[in-house]
N, C-alpha and C positions, 0 to 999 in steps of 0.2 A: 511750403516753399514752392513759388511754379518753377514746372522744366524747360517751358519758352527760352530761348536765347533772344528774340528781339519782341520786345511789345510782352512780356511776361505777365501773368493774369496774377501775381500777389502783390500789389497794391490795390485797395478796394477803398470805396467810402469809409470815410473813418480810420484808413490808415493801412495794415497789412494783415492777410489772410490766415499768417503763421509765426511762432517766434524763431527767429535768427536762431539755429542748430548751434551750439559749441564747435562742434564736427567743421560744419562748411565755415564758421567766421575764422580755423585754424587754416583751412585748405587756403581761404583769400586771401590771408596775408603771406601765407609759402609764396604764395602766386605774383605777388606785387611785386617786388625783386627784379622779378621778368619782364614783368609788364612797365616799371622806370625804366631799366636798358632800353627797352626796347622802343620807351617814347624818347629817352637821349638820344638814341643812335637816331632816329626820326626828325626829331628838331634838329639836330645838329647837321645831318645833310639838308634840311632844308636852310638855315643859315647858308649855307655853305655854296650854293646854288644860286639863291636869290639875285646876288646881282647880275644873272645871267637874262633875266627876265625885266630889263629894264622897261623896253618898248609894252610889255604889258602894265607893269605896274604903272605907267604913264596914262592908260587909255584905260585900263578896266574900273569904269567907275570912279576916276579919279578929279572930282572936284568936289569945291567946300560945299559940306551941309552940316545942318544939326546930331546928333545923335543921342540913343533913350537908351538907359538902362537901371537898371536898380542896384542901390549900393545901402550899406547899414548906416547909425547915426554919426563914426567916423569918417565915411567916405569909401570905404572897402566894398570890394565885389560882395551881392548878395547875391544868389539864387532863388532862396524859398521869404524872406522874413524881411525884405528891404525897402526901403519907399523908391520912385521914381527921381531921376536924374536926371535933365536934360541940358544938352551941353549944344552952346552953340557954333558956327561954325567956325569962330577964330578961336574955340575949345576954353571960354570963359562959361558958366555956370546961369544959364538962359531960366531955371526952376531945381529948386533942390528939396530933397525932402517932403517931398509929395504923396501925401498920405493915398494908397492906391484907389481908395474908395473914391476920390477926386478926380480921376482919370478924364472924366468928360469937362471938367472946367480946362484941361491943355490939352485933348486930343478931339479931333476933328474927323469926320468919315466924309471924303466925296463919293461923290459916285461916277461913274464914267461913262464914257456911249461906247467903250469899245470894251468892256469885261464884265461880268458879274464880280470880279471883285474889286472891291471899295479903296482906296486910296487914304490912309490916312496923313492928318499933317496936323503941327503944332499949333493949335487954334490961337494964340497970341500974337501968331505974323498972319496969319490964314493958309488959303489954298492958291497957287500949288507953292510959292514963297516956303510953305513952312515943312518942306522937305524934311524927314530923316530918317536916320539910321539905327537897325537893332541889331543883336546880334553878338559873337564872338569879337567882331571889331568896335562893335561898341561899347559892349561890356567895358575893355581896357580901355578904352577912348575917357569911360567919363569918369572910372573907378579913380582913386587917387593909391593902393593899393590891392593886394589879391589873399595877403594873409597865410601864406606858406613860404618857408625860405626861398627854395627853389626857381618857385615861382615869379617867385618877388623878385629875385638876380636876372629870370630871364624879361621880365615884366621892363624893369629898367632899361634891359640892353632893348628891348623894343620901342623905347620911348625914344633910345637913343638913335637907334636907327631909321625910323619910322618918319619922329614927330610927333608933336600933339598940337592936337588931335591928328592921327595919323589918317590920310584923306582917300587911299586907293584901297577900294574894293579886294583887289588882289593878296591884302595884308589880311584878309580874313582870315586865310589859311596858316599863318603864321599866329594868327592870334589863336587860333581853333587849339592849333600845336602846344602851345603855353597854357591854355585851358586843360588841356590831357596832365601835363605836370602835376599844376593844381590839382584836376582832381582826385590822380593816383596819391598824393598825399594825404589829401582832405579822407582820403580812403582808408588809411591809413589810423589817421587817429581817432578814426571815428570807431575801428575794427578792436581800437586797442583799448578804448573805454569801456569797464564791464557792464556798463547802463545799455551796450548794444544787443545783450543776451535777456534782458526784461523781458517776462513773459507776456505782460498787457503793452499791445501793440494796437488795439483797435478802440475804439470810441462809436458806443451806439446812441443813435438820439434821433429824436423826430423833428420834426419842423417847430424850428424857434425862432425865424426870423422871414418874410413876408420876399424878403429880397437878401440877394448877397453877391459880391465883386468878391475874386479871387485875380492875384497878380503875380505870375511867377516868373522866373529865365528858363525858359524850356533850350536845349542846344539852338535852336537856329533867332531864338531871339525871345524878347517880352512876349509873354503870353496872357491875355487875357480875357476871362467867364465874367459873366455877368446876369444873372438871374432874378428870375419876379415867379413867385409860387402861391398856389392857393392853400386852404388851410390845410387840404390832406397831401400837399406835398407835389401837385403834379404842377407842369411846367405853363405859365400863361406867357415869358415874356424871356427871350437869351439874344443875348451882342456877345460873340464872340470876335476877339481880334486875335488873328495869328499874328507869327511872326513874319510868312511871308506878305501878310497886308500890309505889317509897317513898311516893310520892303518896296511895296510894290512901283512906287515914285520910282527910287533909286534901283531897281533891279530896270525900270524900263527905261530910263534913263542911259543907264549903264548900256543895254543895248545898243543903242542909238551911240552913243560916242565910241562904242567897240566896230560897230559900223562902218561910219564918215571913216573910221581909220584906216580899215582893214579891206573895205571894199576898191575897186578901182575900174572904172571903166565900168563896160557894160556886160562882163564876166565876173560870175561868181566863183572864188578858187574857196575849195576845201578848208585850207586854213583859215578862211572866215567865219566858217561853221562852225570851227573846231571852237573857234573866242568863244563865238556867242555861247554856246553849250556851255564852255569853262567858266563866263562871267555868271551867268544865271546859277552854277555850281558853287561859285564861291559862298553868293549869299544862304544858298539853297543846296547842300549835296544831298539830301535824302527828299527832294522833292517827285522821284520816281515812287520811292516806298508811300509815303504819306498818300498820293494818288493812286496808289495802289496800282501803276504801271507795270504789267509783268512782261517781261525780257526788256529789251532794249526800247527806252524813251521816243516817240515819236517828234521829229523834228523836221518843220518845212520853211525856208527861208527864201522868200518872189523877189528880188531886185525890178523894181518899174518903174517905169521913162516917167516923164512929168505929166503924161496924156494918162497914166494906168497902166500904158502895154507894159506884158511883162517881158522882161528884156533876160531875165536867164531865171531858173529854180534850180534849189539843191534840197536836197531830202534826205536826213539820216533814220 
């Protein structure tokens, strides 16, 4: 078992390093108890709060687009074993059932003159038209359920609150929250099946197939490997798509409309910064880690006249 708390070294090719101890699968379930209090009490102030934050849920990211997630042959939230779902923006079912291997017949890479990173969009409508969205909000956006009681009671009140397809960015955090539910359950019965104590947890094998597409929900969205190998295994050919690339339209979008909103005049206030930082977090809150940022994120924002000049900076 590894001691890592974030980014832990027992999963490996083929699956995990050690078997699940007796000992620690009895400690994690002591543990759960704790850990639902303590996402109740969490969700429940954040319900509780919510309609305090009207003005952002208004502006952070809030118009129609598509959105991608993977769900099973019923329509429920997958993770690891689901095809592709895309939903579009009046939240009617744009492809379902999309075998992941097929990913390039609906997914599309621009390229941009102002990033190295790529731009995807739903190759059916093209570029940039075919905007969308991944993620904790979209997960529930395109699921028709989640597959845990719990979950499912708060799954509905968000539908009910929200909308479907629910369209502001800002509801990421709320879905993130519902996500926690789920998984502390899904934790739960997976702890209690004695198949979680099997001692064969790993799978060895060599190179059986020339190429291979893998398709998962990693927390901040669809994740997707795509590989081309030679005969002894080493790498000729990989597209990776994160989840911030799906993003990448509507996280910069997002800016722009937190913007026009927040800005005024030819002074930049604090609280503008604060958005933009908040709107890129919602899609994105471990984007410091993944970049391997240490201390506090580098942030610089030029408000400039219609000539270039720049008319104010702020820098966190």
């Amino acid at each position: 078992m590894a001691k890592e708390r974030i980014h832990p070294s027992w999963t490996v090719p083929g699956g995990v390093n050690a078997p699940l101890e007796g000992a620690v699968r009895d400690r994690l379930l002591a543990e759960l108890p704790n850990a639902k209090a303590i996402a109740r009490r969490t969700l429940d102030f954040f319900k509780g709060v919510l309609d305090g934050f009207a003005e952002e849920i208004a502006h952070f990211g809030n118009w129609p687009t598509m959105y991608a997630g993977l769900v099973d042959s019923q329509g429920g939230m997958q993770i690891y074993d689901g095809r592709l779902r895309f939903l579009d923006a009046q939240g009617s079912k744009a492809a379902d059932q999309v075998e992941p291997a097929r990913y390039q017949d609906y997914i599309g890479e621009a390229s941009l003159s102002n990033s190295y990173l790529k731009a995807p969009y739903y190759k059916p409508i093209g570029y940039p038209e075919g905007i969308y969205r991944v993620g904790p909000l979209a997960r529930l956006n395109v699921a028709d359920h989640l597959g845990t009681p719990d979950a499912d009671k708060e799954f509905a009140e968000f539908r009910q609150r929200c909308g479907q397809p629910a369209q502001s960015s800002f509801h990421y955090h709320y879905a993130r929250l519902i996500e926690i539910v789920w998984a502390l359950e899904k934790i739960g019965m997976l702890l209690e099946n004695p198949a979680i104590l099997d001692p064969f947890v790993r799978a060895h094998a060599g190179v059986n197939a020339p190429e291979g597409i893998g398709v998962a929900e990693a927390p901040r969205g669809i994740l997707i490997h795509h590989y081309k190998v030679d005969e002894k295994g080493a790498l000729l050919w990989v597209n990776l798509i994160i989840a911030t690339g799906h993003n990448n339209l509507a996280i910069n979008r997002s800016i722009e409309q937190v913007s026009k909103r927040f800005v005024d005049g030819n002074k930049l206030q604090e609280g503008m910064l604060n958005r933009v930082s908040a709107v890129v977090r919602a899609y994105d809150p471990c984007l410091s880690c993944s970049t391997h940022v240490a201390g506090q994120a580098a942030l610089r924002i030029q408000l400039l006249a219609p000539d270039g000049t720049v008319l104010d900076e702020l820098r966190q």
